[in-house]
C-alpha positions in Angstrom: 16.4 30.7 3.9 18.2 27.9 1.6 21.7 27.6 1.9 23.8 26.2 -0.4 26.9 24.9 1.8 27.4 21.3 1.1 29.6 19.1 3.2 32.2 17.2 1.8 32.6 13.1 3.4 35.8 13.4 4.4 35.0 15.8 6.9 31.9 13.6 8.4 33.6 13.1 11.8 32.7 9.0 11.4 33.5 6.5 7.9 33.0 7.5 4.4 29.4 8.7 3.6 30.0 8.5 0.3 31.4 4.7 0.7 28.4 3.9 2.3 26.5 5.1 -0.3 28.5 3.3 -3.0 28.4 -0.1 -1.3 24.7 0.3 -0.7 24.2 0.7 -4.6 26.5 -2.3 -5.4 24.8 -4.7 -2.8 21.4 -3.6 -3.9 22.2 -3.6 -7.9 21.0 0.2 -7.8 21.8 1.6 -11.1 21.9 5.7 -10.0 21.0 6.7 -6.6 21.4 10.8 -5.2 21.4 11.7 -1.6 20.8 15.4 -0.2 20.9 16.2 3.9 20.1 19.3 4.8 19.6 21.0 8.5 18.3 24.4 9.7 17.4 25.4 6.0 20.8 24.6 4.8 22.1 21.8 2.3 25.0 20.2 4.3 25.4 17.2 2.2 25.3 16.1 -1.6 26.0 12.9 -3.4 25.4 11.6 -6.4 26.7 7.6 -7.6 25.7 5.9 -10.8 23.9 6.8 -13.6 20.6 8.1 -14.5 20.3 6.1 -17.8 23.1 3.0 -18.2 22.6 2.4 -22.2 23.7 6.0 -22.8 25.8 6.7 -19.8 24.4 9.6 -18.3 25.9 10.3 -14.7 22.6 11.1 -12.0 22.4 14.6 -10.4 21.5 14.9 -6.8 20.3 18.4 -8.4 18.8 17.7 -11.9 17.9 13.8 -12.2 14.3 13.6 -12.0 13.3 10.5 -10.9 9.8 8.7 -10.0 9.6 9.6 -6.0 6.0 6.9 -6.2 3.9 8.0 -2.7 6.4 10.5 -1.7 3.8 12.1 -4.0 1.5 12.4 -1.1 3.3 15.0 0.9 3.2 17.7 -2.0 -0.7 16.5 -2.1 -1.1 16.9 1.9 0.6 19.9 1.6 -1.9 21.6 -0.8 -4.7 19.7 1.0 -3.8 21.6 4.5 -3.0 25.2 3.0 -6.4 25.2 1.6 -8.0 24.3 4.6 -6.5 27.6 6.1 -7.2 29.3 4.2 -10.7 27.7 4.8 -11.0 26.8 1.4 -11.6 22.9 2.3 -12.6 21.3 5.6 -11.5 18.5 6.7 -14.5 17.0 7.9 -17.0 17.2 5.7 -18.4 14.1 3.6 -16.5 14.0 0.8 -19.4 13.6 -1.6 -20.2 17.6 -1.0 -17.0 18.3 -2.9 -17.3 15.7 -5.2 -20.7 14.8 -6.2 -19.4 12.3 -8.8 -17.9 10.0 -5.8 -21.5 7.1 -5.5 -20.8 6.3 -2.0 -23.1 8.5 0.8 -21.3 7.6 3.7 -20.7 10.8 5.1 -18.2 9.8 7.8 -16.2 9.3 4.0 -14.0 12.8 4.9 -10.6 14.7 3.6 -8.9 14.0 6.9 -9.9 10.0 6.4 -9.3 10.1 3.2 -5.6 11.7 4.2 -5.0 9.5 6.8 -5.9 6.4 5.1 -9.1 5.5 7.2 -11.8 6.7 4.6 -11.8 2.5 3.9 -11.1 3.3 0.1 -9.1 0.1 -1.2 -5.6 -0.3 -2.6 -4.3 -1.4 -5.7 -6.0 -4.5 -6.6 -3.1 -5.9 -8.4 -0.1 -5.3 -10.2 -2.0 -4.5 -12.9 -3.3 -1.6 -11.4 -0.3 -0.2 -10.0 1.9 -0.7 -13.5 -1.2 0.5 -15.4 -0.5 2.2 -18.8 -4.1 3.6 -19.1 -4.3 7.4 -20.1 -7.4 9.0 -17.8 -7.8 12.3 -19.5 -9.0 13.9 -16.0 -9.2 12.8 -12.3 -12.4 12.6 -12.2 -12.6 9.8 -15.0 -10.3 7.6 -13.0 -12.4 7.8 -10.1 -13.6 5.4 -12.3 -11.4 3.0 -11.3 -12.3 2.1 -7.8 -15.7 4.1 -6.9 -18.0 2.3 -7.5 -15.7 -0.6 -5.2 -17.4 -1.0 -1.7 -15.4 0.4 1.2 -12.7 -2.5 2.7 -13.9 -1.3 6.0 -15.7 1.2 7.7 -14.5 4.6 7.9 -12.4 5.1 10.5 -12.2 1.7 11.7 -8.9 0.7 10.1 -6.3 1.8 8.6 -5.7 0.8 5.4 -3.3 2.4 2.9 -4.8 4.0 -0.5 -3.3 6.0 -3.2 -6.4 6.2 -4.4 -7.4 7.8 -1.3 -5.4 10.7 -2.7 -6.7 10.5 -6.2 -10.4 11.5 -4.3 -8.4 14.2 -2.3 -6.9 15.6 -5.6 -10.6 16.0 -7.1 -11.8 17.8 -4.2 -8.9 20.4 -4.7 -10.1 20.9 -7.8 -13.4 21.2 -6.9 -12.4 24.0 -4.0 -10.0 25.9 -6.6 -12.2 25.6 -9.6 -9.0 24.8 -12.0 -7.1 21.9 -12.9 -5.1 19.6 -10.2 -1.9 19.1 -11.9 -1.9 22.6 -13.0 -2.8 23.8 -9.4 -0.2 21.7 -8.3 2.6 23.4 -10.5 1.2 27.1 -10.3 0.5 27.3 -7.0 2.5 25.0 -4.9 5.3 24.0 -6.3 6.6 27.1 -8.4 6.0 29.2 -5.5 8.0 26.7 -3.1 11.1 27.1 -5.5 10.6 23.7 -6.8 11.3 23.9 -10.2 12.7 20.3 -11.1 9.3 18.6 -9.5 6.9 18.1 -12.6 4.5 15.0 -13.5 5.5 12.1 -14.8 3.5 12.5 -17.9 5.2 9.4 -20.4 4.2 11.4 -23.8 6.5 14.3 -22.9 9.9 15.3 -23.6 11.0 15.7 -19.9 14.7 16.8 -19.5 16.8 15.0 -16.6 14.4 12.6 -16.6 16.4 9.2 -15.3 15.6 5.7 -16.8 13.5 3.5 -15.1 14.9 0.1 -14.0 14.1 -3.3 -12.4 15.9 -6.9 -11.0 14.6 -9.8 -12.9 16.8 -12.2 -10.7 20.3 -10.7 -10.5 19.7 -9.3 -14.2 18.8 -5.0 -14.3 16.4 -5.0 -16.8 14.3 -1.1 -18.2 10.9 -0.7 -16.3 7.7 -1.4 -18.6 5.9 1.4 -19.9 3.3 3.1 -17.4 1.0 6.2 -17.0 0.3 7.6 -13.7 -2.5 9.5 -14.4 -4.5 6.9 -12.4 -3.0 8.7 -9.0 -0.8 12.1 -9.9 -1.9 13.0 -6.3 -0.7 9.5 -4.6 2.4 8.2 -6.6 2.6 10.4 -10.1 5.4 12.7 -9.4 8.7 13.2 -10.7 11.6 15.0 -8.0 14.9 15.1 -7.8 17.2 14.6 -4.2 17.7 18.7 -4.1 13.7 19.7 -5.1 12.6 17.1 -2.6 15.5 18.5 0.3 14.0 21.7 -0.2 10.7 20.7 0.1 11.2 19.2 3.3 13.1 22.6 4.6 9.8 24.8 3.7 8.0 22.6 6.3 9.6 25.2 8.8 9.1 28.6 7.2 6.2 29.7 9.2 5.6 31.7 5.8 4.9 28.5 4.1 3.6 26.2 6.4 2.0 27.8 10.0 2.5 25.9 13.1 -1.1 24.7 13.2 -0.8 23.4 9.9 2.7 21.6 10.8 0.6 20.1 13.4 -2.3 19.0 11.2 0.0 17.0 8.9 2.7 16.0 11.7 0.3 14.2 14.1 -1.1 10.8 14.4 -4.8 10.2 13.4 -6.6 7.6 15.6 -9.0 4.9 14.7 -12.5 5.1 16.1 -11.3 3.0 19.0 -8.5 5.3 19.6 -5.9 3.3 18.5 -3.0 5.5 16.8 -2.4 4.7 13.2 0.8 6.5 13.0 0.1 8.8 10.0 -1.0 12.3 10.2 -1.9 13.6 6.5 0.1 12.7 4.4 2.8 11.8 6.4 4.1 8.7 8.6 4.7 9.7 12.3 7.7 8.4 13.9 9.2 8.6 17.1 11.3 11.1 16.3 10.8 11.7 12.5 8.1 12.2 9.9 8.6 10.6 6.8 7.4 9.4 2.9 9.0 6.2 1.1 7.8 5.5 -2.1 8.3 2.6 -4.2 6.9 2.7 -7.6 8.4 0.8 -11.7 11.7 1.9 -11.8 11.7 4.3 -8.9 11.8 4.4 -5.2 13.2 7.2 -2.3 12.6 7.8 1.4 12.1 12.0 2.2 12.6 11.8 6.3 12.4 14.6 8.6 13.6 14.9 12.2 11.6 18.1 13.4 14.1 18.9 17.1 17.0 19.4 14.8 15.1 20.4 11.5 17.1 18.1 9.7 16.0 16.5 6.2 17.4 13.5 4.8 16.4 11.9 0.9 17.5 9.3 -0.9 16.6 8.7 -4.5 17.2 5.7 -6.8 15.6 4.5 -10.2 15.2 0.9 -9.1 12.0 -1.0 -8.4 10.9 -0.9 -5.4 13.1 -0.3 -2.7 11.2 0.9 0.6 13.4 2.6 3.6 13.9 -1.0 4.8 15.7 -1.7 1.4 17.9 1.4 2.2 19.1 -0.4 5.0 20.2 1.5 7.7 21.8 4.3 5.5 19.2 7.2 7.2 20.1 6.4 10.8 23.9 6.6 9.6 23.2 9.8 8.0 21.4 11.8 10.9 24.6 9.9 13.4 27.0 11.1 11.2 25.9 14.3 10.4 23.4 16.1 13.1 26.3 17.2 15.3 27.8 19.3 12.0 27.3 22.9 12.6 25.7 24.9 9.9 26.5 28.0 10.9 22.9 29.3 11.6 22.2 30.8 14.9 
């Protein structure tokens, strides 16, 4: 199913990809970015400009730099989140309090697909502080802590309102339904199997090869990231991925093997507010008008993962800069799909 053709620029029918990609960096101080395009299962384009680490000069790898992909996290959580649910394992609407006791709060309209969508009313980071935290939580459930006992921001369903710690909940109600571990659920079951081999926490105590530098602008100056832990929300932001791991994810999406049509479905369509009002997120994943996507922005990382379904195309970006969003990538996506969605990959 994965191909490993990779287009060279010059033959992009339009300017220099790779130019684009180098004056992106340059304008935006990005000290390593990588870029992977694939369509219809096969890798069509590669590239790779900067460096993974400046002080010691190590060039990034679209296919081994690991670097922090922040709430692209989400869409390996939503993934496991929706394969459990068919395989009826979880269910989506009950209160989340039957899978985890531990959570105070008896609202039962509190569910998995609010929680997912971002409608459960859980709250955000409250600060900086928060989301640069170097805390170690020995297990999810201790840093449920965190924000439990918090009321809701609004009633569930009423609003959306963007949590990772949404996804921190999610993650102990996995555990719950498959009586082990999330993180080691997560790397036994979902991302080994999905060939993923480069995806792996972002644990800060562990020797992790490929693992890029972490940087940030203070004014014009780069400057290395602080020091932070993740293990306040593995499930919403605590992954590390690199451009060719995260390409490949986005391919699985259409192996009916991996991911059935209803379950495409379940995470590729808009939830509505009570009032019927779209949010434009599905589970775990931002609905667009013609693609699904992820950006994540996290200390010393940020990416975009986008998807255009008609064409099965997948298009990430990767850099270890704080905290670029897809607007900060300019318009270096919409150049991508122009330049490349007419290229034929050989695939009948």
């Amino acid at each position: 199913m994965w191909g490993q053709g990779v287009m060279k620029a010059d033959d992009c029918p339009t300017d220099s990809v790779d130019a684009k990609i180098r004056d992106l960096a340059t304008q935006r101080r990005i000290p390593g970015i990588a870029v992977v395009v694939a369509k219809q299962g096969k890798e069509i384009y590669r590239y790779a400009y900067g460096r993974a680490n400046l002080e010691d000069d190590v060039p990034v790898s679209a296919e081994h730099s690991r670097f922090r992909i922040g709430s692209i996290s989400k869409t390996f959580t939503a993934f496991a989140l929706v394969e459990l649910v068919e395989r009826g394992q979880l269910d989506l609407d009950t209160p989340i309090q039957v899978y985890v006791p531990e959570f105070p709060n008896p609202d039962p309209a509190v569910t998995l697909r609010r929680l997912a969508g971002h409608l459960a009313g859980i709250r955000a980071y409250k600060s900086i502080d928060e989301l640069a935290s170097n805390v170690d939580y020995p297990t999810v459930k201790a840093s449920l802590a965190i924000f439990a006992n918090d009321p809701l921001v609004a009633p569930p369903g009423n609003k959306f309102v963007y949590s990772t710690y949404g996804y921190t909940l999610i993650s102990a109600a996995i555990e719950t339904a498959v009586r082990s571990d999330f993180l080691r659920y997560m790397s036994e079951s979902v991302l080994k199997p999905l060939g993923l081999l480069e995806t792996v926490l972002d644990r800060p105590q562990q020797i992790i090869p490929g693992r890029t530098e972490f940087y940030y602008l203070d004014g014009n100056e780069l400057r290395n990231g602080p020091s932070v832990n993740s293990s306040n929300r593995w499930a919403g932001a605590g992954f590390l991925s690199t451009a060719a791991d995260l390409a490949r994810f986005g391919i699985a999406h259409f192996d009916d093997d991996l991911v059935s049509p209803s379950a495409r479905k379940l995470l590729w369509t808009s939830q509505q507010t009570n009032g019927g009002e779209s949010t434009g997120y599905g589970i775990g994943w931002f609905i667009g008008p013609e693609w699904v996507q992820h950006s994540g922005g996290i200390v010393g990382g940020s990416g975009l993962l986008r998807i255009y379904p008609t064409d099965q195309m997948v298009i990430v970006i990767l850099a270890n800069l704080s905290i670029l969003g897809e607007d900060e990538f300019d318009n270096l996506p919409n150049e991508l799909r122009e330049c490349l969605a007419g290229l034929d990959t050989g695939i009948p």
